[in-house]
C-alpha positions as CSV (number, residue, x, y, z in Angstrom):
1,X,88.7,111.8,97.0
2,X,87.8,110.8,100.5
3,X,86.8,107.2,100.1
4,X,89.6,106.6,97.8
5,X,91.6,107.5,100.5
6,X,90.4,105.1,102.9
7,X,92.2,102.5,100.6
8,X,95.2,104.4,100.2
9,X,95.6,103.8,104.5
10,X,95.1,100.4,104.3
11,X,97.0,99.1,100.9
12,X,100.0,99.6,99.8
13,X,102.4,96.5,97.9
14,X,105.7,96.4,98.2
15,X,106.7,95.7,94.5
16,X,105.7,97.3,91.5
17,X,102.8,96.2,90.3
18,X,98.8,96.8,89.2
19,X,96.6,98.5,91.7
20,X,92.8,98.4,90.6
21,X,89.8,99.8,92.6
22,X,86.0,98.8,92.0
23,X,83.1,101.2,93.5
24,X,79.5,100.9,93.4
25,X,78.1,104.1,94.5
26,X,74.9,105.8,95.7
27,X,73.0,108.7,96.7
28,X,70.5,110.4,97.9
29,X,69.5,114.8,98.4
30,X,70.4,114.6,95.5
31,X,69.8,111.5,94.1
32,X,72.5,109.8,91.8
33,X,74.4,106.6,91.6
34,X,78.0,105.8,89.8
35,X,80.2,102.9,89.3
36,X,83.3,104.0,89.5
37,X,86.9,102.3,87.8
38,X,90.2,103.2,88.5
39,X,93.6,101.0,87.6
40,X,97.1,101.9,87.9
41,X,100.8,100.8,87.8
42,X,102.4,101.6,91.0
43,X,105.5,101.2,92.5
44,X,106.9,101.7,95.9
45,X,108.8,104.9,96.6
46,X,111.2,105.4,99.4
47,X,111.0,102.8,102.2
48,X,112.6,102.7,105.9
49,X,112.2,101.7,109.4
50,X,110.6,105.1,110.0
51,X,106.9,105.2,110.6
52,X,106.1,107.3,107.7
53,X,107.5,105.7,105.4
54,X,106.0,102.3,105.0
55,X,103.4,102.9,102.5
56,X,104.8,105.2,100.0
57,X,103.9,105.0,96.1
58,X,103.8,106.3,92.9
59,X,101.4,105.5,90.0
60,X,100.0,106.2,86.7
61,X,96.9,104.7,85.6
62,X,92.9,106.2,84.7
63,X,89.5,106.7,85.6
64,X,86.1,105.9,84.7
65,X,83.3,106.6,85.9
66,X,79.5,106.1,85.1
67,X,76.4,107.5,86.0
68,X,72.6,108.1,84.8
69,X,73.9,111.9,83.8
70,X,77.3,111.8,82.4
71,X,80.4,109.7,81.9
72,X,83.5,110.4,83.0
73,X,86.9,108.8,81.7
74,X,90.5,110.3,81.8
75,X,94.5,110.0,82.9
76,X,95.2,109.5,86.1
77,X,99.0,110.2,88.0
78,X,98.9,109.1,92.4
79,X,101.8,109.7,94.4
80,X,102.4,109.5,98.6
81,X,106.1,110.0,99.1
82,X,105.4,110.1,102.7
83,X,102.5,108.5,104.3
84,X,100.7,111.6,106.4
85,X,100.2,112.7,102.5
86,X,99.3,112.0,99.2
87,X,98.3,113.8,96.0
88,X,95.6,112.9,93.1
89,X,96.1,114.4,89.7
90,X,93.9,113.5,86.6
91,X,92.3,115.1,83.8
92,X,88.7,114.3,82.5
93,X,86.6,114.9,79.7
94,X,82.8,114.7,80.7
95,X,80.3,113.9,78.4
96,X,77.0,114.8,79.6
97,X,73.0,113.4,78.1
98,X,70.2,115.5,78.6
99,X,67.7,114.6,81.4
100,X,66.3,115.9,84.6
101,X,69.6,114.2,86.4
102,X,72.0,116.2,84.5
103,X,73.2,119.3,83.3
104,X,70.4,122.4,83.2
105,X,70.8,126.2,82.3
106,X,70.8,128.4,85.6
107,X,70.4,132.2,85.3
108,X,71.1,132.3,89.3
109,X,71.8,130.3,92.0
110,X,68.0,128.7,93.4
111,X,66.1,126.1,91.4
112,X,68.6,123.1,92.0
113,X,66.1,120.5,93.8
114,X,65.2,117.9,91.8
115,X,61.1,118.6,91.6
116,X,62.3,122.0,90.5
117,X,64.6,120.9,87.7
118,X,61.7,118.5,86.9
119,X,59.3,121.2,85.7
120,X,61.6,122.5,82.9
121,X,62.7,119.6,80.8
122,X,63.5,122.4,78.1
123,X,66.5,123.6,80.0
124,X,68.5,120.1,80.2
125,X,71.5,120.1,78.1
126,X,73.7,118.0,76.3
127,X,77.3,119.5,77.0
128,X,80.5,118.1,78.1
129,X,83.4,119.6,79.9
130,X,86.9,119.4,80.0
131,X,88.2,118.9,83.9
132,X,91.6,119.5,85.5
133,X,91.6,118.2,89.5
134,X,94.3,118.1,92.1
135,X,93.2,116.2,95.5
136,X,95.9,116.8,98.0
137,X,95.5,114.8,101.3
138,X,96.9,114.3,104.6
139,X,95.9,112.3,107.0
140,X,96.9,110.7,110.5
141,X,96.6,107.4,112.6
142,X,97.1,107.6,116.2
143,X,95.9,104.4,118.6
144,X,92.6,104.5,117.8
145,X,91.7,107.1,115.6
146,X,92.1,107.6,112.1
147,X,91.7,111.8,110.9
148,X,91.9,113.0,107.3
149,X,91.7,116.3,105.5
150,X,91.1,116.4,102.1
151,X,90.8,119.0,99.4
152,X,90.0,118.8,95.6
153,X,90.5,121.7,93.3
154,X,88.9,121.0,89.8
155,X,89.2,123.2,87.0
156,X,85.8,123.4,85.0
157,X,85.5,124.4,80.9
158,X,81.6,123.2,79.7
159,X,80.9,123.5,76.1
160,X,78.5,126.3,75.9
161,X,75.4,125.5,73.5
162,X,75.5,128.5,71.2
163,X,71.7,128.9,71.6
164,X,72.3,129.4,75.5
165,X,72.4,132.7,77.0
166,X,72.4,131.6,80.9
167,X,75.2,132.3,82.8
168,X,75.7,128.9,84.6
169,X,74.7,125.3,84.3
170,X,73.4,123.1,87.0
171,X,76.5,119.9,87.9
172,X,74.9,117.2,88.6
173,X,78.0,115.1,90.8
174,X,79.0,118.0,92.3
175,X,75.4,119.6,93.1
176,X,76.5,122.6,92.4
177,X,75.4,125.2,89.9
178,X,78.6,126.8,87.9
179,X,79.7,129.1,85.3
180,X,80.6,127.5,82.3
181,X,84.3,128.5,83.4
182,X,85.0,128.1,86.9
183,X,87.1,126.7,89.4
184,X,85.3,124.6,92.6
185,X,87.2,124.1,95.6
186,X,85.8,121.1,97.8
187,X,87.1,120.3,101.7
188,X,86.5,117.5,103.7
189,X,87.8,116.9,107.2
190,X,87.4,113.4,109.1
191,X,87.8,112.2,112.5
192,X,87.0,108.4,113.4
193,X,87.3,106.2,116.0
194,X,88.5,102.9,115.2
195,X,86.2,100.6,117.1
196,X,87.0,97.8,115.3
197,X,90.9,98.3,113.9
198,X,90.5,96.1,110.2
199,X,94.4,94.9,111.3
200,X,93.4,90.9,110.0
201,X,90.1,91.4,111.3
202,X,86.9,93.2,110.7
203,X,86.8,96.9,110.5
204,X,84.6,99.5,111.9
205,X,85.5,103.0,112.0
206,X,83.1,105.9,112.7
207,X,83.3,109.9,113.6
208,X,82.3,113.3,112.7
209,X,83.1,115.0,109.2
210,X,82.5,118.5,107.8
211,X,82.2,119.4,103.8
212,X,82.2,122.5,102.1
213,X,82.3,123.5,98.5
214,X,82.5,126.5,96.9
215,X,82.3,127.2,93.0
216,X,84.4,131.0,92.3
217,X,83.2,131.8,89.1
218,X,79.2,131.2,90.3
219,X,79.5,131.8,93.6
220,X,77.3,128.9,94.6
221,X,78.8,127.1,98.2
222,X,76.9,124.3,99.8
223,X,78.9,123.4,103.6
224,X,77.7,119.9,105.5
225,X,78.6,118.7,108.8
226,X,77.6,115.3,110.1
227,X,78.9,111.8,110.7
228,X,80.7,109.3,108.9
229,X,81.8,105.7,109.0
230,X,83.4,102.8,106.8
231,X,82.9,99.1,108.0
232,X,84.1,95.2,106.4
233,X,82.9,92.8,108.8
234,X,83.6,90.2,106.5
235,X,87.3,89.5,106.0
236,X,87.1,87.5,102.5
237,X,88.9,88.8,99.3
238,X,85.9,89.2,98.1
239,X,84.1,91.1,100.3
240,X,83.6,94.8,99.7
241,X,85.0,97.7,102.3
242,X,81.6,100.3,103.0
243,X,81.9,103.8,103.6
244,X,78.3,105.8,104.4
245,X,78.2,109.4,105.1
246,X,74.9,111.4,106.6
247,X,75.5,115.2,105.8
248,X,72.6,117.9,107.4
249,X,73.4,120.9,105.3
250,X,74.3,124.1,107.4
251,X,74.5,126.7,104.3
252,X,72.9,126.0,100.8
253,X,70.8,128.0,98.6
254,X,67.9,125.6,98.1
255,X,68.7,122.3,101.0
256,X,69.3,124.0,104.3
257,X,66.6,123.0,106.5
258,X,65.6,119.7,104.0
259,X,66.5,116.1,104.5
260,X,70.7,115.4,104.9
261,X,73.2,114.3,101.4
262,X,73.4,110.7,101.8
263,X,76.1,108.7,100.6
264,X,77.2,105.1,100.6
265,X,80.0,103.2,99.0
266,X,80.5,99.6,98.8
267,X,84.3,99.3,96.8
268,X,86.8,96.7,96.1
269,X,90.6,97.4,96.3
270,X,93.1,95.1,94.0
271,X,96.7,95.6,95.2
């Protein structure tokens, strides 16, 4: 929700028309890449002289997504009616392969790393779940720095495999382990300084951020604090915008005290 974000501050047409954003994504602690498709028809909302209300829109488009674990396709309904806030709504079916990188049965909370999932090949599944998520953010520019706080509230159902009797399954995008019916709440809050604005020109922004996520039905929570920064010192149409995040993990059942998540972006926004 974050990175998508990013775009939302810096595009937004003036006419109705097709919005499309391309992402190549990557990761490390846990591992994972995804490309990551989203298009939709949008069309200005309320316009004025007023400050926050240059950038308004509403649209109505989809998602997909691909990984190594799962695909990930849906409906997908934006709107900022003001532009301190917008609001994500989509819903997703998720179809998930069996291999170490995806789904596994859990009958706790430890056992998530990957050398640990990769001694027990017999537990990956082959499930798929039906998602609901809401990402609400708000977010603020003043002179030079940019601050965002994001949540996401997704609504897990997994197909159960009638021959399992575990009470959770391992999610691989998420790295979180959760019942088969559960509800994960994920914030992220942002500050960055914009050393180099992006206004025409290259772009260089770059602060602290802190993550948390915390599954209700498993009870599995994993919180992050650590830096953050998105960069394009190439202004060409068809150069990509790069967000990279390093996150040291302060509470998490198997990671606290291990190597940081590691994240990078490189995405492409069609306005």
């Amino acid at each position: 929700m974050f990175l998508l974000t990013l775009a939302h501050i810096a595009h937004a047409a003036d006419e109705p028309g097709l919005w499309m954003r391309q992402a190549v994504g990557f990761g490390g602690w846990p591992s994972g890449a995804v490309i990551d498709t989203r298009a939709q028809l949008r069309t200005p909302l309320h316009r004025s002289d007023s400050i926050v209300f240059q950038k308004t829109y509403a649209g109505a488009g989809g998602r997909l997504a691909v990984t190594p674990a799962y695909a990930d396709v849906g409906p997908r309904v934006s709107i900022a009616p003001i532009d301190v806030f917008d609001l994500d709504l989509q819903a997703s079916f998720v179809g998930y392969w069996p291999s170490s990188f995806g789904p596994m049965v859990f009958g706790d909370l430890g056992g998530t790393l990957s050398k640990d999932r990769a001694d027990r090949p017999e537990d990956a599944v082959s499930t798929w779940a039906l998602v609901l998520t809401a990402a609400p953010t708000l977010k603020l520019r003043v002179g030079p720095i940019v601050a965002f706080d994001a949540w996401t509230i997704s609504h897990w159902r997994f197909h159960q495999p009638d021959a399992v009797d575990e009470p959770y399954t391992y999610e691989p995008y998420s790295d979180m382990v959760l019942a088969w019916t559960d509800t994960l709440l994920e914030h992220q809050a942002v500050v960055m300084a914009t050393v180099l604005p992006g206004d025409g020109g290259p772009l260089l922004w770059l602060g602290p951020t802190f993550r948390d996520r915390i599954a209700t039905g498993s009870g599995d929570r994993s919180t992050c604090l650590g830096g953050i920064l998105t960069t394009r010192p190439i202004v060409a149409s068809w150069a990509p915008q790069a967000v990279v995040q390093v996150l040291p993990y302060l509470k998490d059942t198997d990671r606290l005290g291990g190597v940081p998540n590691i994240q990078g972006q490189l995405f492409w926004v069609l306005d």
